[in-house]
C-alpha positions in Angstrom: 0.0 0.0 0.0 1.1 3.5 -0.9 0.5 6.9 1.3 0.5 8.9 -2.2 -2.9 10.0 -3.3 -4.7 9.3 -6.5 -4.9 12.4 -8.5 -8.3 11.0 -10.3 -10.8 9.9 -7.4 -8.4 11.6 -4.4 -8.5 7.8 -2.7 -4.9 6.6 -1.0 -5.1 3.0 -1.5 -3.0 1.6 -3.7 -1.6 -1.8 -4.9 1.3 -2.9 -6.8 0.8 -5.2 -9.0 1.7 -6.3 -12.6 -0.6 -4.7 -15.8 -0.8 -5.2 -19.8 0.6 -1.5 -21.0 -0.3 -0.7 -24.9 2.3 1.4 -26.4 1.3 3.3 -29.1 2.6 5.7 -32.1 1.2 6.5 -35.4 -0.8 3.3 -35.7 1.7 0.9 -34.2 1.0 -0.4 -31.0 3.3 -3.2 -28.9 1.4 -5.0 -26.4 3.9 -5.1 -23.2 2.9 -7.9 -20.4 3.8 -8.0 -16.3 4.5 -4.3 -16.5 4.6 -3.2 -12.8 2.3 -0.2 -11.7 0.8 1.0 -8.7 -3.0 0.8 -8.9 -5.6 2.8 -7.4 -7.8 0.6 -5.2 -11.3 2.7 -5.8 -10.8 3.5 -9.5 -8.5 1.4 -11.4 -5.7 4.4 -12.1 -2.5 3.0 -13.0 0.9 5.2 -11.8 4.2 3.8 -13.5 7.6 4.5 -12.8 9.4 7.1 -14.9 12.5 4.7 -16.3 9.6 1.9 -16.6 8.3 4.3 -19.4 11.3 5.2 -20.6 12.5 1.3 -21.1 9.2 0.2 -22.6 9.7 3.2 -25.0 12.9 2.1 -25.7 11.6 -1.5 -26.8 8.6 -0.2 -28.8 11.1 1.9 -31.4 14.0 -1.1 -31.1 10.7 -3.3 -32.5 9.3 -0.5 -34.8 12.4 -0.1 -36.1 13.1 -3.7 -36.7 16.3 -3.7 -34.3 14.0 -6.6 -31.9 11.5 -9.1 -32.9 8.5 -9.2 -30.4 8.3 -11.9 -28.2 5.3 -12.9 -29.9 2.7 -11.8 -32.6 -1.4 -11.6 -32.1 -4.1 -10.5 -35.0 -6.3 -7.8 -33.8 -9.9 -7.0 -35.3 -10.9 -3.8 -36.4 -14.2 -1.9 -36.9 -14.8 1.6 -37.8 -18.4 2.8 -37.1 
């Protein structure tokens, strides 16, 4: 548990746990899995680290860039309304 306070509901319980993060830039996106966050007990907010975002940005552009193969590839449906 955290004494910090969430800056969306104003609640102070937290939890640290490991989240799915979606990285995304002009139409790419890189799923990244077990991506530890703190978590807002009353509304779901997720807090990261700041060199957490920086290394999963890193990753995204070494993929995008075709410097690192994903661990794995999924298919994703679309719809436009």
């Amino acid at each position: 548990m955290s004494d910090k306070q969430c800056n969306f509901c104003g609640q102070t319980q937290f939890i640290t746990k490991n989240v799915e993060y979606i990285y995304r830039y002009q139409g790419y996106y890189v799923v990244f899995r077990n991506v530890p966050a703190e978590v807002c007990l009353h509304c779901g907010m997720r807090y990261y680290q700041g060199q957490i975002i920086l290394n999963l940005e890193k990753r995204f552009f070494e993929i995008y860039k075709k410097h690192r193969q994903p661990t794995e590839t999924v298919s994703v449906p679309v719809e436009t309304l």
